[in-house]
TIRO-2110 file (N, C-alpha, C; in Angstrom, 1 decimal):
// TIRO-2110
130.5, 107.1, 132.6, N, 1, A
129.7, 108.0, 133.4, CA, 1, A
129.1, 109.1, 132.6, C, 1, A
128.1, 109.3, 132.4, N, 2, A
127.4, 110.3, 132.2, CA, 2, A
127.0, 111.4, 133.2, C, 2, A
126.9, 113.0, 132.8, N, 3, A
126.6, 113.7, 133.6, CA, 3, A
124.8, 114.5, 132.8, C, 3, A
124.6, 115.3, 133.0, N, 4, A
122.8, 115.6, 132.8, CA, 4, A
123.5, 116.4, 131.4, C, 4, A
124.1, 116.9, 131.5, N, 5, A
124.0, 117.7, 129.7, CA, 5, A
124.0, 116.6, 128.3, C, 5, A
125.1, 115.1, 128.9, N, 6, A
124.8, 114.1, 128.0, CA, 6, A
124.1, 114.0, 127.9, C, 6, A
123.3, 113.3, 129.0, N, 7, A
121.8, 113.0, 128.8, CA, 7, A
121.1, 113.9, 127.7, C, 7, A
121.1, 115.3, 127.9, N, 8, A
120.1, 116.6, 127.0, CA, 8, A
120.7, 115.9, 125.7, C, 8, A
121.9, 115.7, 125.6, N, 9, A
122.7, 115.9, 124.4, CA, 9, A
122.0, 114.6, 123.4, C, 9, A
122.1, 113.4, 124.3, N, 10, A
121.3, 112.3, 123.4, CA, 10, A
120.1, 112.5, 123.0, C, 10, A
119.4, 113.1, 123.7, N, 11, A
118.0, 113.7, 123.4, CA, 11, A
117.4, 114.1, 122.4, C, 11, A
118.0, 115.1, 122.6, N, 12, A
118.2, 116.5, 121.3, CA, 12, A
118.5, 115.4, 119.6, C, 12, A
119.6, 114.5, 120.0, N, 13, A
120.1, 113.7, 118.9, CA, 13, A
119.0, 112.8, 118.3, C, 13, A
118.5, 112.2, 119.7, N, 14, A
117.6, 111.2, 119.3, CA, 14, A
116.4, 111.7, 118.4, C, 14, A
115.8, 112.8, 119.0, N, 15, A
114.6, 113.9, 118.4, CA, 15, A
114.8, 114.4, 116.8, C, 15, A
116.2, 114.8, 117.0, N, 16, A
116.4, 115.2, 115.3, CA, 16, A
116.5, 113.7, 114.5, C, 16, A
117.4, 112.7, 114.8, N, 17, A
117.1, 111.5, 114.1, CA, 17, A
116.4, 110.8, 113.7, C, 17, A
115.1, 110.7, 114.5, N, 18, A
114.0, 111.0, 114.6, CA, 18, A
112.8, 111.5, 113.7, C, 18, A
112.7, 112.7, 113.7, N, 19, A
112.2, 114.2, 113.3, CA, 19, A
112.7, 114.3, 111.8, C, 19, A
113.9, 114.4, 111.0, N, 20, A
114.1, 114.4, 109.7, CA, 20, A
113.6, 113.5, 109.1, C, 20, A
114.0, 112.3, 109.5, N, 21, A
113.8, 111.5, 108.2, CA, 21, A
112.2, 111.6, 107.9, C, 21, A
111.3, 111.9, 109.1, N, 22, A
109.8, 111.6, 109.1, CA, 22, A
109.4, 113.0, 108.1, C, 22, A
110.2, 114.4, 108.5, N, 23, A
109.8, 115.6, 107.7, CA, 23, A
110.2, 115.3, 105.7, C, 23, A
111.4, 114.5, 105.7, N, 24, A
111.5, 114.9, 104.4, CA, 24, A
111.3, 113.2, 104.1, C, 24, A
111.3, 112.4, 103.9, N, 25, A
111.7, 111.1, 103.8, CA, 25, A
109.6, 111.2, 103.1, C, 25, A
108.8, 111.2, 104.4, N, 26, A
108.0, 110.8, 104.6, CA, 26, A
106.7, 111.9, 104.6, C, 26, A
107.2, 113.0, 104.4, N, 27, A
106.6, 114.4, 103.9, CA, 27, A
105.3, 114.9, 105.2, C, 27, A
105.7, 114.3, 106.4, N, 28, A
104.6, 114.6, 107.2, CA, 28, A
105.2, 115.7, 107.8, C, 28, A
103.6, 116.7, 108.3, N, 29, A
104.3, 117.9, 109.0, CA, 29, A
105.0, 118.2, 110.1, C, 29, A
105.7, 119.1, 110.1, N, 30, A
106.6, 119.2, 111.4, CA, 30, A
106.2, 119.0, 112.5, C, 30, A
105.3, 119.5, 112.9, N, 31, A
104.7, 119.7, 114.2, CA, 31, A
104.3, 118.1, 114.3, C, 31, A
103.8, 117.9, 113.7, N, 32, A
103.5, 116.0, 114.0, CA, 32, A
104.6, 115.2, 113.9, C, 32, A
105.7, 115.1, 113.3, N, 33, A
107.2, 115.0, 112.8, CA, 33, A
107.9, 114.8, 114.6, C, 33, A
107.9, 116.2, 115.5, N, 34, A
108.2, 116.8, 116.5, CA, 34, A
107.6, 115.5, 117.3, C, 34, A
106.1, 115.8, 117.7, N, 35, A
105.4, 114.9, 118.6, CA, 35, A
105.5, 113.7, 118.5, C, 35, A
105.8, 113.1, 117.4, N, 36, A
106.2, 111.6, 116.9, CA, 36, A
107.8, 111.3, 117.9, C, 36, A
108.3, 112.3, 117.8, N, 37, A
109.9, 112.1, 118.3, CA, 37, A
109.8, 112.2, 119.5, C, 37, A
108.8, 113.5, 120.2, N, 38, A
109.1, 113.1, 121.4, CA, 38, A
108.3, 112.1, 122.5, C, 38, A
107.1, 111.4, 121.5, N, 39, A
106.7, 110.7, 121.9, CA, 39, A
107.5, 109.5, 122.2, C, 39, A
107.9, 109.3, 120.9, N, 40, A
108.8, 108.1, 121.0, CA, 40, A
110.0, 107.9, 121.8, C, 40, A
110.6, 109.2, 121.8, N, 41, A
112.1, 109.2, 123.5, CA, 41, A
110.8, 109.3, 124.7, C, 41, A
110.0, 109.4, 124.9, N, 42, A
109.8, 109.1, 126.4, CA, 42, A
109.2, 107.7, 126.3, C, 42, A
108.5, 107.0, 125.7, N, 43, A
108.2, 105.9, 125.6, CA, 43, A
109.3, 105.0, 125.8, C, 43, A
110.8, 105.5, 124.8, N, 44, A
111.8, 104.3, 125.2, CA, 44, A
112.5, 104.9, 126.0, C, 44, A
112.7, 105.5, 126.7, N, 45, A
113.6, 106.4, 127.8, CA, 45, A
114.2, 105.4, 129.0, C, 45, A
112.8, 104.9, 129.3, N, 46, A
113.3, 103.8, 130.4, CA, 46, A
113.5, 102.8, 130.0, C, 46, A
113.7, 102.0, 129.2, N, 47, A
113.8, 101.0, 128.3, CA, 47, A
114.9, 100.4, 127.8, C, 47, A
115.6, 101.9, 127.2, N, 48, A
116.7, 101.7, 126.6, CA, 48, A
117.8, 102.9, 126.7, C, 48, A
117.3, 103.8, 127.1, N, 49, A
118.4, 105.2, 127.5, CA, 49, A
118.9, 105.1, 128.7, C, 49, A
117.8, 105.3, 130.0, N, 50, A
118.0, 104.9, 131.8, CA, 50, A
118.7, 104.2, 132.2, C, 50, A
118.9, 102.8, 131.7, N, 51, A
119.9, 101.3, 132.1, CA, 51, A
121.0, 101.6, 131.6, C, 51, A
121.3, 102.7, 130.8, N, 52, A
122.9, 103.2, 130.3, CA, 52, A
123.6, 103.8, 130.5, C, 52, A
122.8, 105.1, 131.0, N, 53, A
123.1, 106.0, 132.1, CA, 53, A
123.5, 106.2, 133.4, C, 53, A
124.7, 106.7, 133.6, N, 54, A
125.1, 106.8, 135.1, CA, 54, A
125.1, 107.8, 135.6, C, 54, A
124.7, 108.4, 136.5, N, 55, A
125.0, 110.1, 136.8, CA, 55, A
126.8, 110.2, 137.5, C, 55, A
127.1, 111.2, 137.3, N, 56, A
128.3, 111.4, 137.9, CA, 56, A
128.1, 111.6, 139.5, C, 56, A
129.1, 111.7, 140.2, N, 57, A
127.9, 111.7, 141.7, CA, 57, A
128.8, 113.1, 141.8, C, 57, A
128.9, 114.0, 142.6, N, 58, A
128.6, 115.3, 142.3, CA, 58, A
130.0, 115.1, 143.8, C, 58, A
130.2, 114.3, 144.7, N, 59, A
130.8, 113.6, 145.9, CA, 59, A
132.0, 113.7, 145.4, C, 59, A
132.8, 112.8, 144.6, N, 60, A
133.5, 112.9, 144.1, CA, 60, A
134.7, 113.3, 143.7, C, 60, A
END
């Protein structure tokens, strides 16, 4: 079960994993670096993050 800060928490992860290698690896600028990353988490968000995730039910 996941609750909503996991969720931020993969996020955040996914953006930096993301985001480095393209700033130093690949020498492109940050700001493009950034929008690359978060293009790419919302593109696969439903795809491959959402079908993994369970919210906690708050009921409980």
């Amino acid at each position: 079960m996941h609750d909503e800060k996991d969720i931020f928490i993969y996020a955040i992860a996914f953006i930096i994993a993301i985001t480095l290698p393209l700033i130093l690896l690949l020498n492109i600028n940050s700001f493009i670096a950034i929008a690359i990353a978060l293009v790419g988490y919302r593109v696969l968000r439903p795809h491959i993050f959402e079908p993994r995730f369970r919210f906690k039910s708050f009921i409980e």
